[in-house]
ZADO-1210 file (C-alpha; in nm, 4 decimals, padded with zeros to 6 digits):
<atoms>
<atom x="00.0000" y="00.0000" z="00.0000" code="UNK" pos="1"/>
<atom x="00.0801" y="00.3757" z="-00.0409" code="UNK" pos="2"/>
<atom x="00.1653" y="00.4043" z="00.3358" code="UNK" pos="3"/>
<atom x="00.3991" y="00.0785" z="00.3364" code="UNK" pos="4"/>
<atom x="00.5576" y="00.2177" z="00.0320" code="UNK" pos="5"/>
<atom x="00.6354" y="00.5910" z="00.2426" code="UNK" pos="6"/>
<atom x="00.7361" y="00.3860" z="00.5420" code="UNK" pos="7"/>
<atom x="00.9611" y="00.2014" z="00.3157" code="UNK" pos="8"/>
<atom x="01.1618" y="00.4839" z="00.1304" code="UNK" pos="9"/>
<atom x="01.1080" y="00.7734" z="00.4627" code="UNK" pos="10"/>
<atom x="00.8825" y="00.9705" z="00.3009" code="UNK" pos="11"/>
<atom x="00.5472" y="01.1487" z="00.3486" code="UNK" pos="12"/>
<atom x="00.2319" y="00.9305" z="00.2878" code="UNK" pos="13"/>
<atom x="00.1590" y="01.2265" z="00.0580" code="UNK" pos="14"/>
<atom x="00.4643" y="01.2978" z="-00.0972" code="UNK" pos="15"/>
<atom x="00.4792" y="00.9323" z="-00.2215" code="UNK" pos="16"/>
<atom x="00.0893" y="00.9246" z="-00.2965" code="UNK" pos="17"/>
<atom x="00.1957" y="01.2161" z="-00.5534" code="UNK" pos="18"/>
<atom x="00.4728" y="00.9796" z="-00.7158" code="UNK" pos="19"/>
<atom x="00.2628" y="00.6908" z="-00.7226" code="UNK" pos="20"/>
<atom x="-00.0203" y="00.8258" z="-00.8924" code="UNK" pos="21"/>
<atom x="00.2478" y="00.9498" z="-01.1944" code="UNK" pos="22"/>
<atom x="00.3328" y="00.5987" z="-01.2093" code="UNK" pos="23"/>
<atom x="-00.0287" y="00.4437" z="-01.2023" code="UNK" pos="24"/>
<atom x="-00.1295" y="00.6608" z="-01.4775" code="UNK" pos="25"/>
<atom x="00.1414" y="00.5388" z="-01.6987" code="UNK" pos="26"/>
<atom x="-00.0118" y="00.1351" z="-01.5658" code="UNK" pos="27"/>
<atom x="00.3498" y="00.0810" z="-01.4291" code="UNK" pos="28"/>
<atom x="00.1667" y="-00.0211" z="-01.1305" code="UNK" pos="29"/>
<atom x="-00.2369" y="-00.1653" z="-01.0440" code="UNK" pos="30"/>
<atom x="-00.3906" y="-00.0399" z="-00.6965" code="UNK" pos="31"/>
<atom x="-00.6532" y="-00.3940" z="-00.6133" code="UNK" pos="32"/>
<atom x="-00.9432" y="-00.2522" z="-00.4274" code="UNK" pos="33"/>
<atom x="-00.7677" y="-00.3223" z="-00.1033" code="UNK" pos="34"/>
<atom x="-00.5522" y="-00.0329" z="-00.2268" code="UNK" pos="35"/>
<atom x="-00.2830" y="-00.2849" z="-00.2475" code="UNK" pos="36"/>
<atom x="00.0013" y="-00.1683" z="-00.5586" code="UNK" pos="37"/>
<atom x="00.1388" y="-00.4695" z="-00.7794" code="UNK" pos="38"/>
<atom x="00.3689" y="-00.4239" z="-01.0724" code="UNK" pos="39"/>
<atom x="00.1921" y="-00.4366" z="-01.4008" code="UNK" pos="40"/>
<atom x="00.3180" y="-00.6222" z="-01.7264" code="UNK" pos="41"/>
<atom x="00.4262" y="-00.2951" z="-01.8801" code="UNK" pos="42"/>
<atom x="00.5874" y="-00.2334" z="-01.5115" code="UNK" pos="43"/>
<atom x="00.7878" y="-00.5160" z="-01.4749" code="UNK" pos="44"/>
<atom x="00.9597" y="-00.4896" z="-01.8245" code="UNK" pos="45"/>
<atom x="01.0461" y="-00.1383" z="-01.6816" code="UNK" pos="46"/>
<atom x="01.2230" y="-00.3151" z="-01.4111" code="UNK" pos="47"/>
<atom x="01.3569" y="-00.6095" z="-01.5822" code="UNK" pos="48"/>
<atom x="01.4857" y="-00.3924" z="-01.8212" code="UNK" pos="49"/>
<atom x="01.6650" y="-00.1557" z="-01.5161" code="UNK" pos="50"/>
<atom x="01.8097" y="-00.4921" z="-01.3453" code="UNK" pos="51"/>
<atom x="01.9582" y="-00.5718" z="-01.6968" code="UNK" pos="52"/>
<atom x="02.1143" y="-00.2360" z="-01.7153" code="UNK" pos="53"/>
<atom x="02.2698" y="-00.2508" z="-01.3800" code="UNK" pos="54"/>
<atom x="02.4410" y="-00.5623" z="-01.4041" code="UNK" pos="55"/>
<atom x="02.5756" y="-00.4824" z="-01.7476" code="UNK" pos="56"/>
<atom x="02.6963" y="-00.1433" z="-01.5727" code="UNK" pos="57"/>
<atom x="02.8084" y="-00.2754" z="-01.3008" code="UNK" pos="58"/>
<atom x="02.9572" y="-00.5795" z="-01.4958" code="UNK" pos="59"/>
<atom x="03.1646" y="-00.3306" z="-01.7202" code="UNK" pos="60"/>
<atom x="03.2805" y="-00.1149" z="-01.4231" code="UNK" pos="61"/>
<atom x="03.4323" y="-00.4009" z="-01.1642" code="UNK" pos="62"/>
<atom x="03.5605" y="-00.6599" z="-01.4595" code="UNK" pos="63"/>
<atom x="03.6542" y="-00.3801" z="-01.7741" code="UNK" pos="64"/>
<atom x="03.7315" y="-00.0773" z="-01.5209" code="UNK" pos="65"/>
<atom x="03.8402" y="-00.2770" z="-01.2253" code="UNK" pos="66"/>
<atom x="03.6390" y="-00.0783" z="-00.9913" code="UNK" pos="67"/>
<atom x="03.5609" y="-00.2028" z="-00.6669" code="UNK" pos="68"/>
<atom x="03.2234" y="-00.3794" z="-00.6245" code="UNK" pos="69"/>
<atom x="03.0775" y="-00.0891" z="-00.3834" code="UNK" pos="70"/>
<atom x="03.1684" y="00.2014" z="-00.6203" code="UNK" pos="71"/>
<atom x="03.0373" y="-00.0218" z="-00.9532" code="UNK" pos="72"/>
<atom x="02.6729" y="-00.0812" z="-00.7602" code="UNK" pos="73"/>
<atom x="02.6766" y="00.3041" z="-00.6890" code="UNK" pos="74"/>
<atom x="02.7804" y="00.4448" z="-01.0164" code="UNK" pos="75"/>
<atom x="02.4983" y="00.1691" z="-01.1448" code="UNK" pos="76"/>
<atom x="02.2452" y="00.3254" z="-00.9810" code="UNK" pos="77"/>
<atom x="02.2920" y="00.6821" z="-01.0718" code="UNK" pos="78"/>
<atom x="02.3564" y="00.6047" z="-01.4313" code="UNK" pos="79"/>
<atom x="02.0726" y="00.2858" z="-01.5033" code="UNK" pos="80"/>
<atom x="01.7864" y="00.5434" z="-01.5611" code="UNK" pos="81"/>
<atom x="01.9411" y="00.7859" z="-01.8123" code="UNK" pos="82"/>
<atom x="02.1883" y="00.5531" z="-02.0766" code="UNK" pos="83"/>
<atom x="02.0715" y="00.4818" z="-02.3887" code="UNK" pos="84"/>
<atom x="02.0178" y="00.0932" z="-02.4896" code="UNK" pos="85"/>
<atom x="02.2581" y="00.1911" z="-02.7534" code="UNK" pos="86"/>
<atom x="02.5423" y="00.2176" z="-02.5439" code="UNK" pos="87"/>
<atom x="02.4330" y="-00.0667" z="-02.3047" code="UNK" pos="88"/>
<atom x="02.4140" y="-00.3432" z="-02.6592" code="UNK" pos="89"/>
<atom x="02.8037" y="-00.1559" z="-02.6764" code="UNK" pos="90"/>
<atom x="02.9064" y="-00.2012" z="-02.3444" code="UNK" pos="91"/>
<atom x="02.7226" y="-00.5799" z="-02.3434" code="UNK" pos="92"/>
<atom x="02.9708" y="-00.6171" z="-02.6915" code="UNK" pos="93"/>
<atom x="03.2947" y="-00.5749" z="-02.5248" code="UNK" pos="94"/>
</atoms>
């Protein structure tokens, strides 16, 4: 639910009531009418597609870059959202 989901990341029931509804008109995510959220189809290929992304990233940065593991999952995570699948079918190549 809404509340489990603010509880979960710290934030205000409302402030995360205004995120989720961005992200329930796009059907990421289905409210049941216990107002309990579940990934949609269209959400979970969002997410499978982010998972893929940050283990290729994070793949590339500790075996290509020789990163440490901690710095690859961070630099993962700020970069899974904005690089293209382009670069990612480049990266995957090498």
């Amino acid at each position: 639910r809404a509340v489990d989901v603010a509880k979960m990341l710290g934030i205000t029931p409302g402030s995360c009531s205004i995120s989720l509804k961005k992200i329930l008109k796009k059907w990421l995510i289905v409210e049941d009418e216990n107002k309990f959220l579940h990934l949609s189809p269209d959400g979970q290929i969002v997410v499978d597609k982010t998972k893929h992304t940050r283990s290729v990233l994070i793949d590339f940065f500790t075996h290509t870059l020789n990163i440490d593991a901690e710095q690859a999952e961070v630099n993962a995570c700020k970069i899974e959202h904005l690089i293209s699948d382009e670069i990612i079918e480049k990266i995957e190549k090498l």
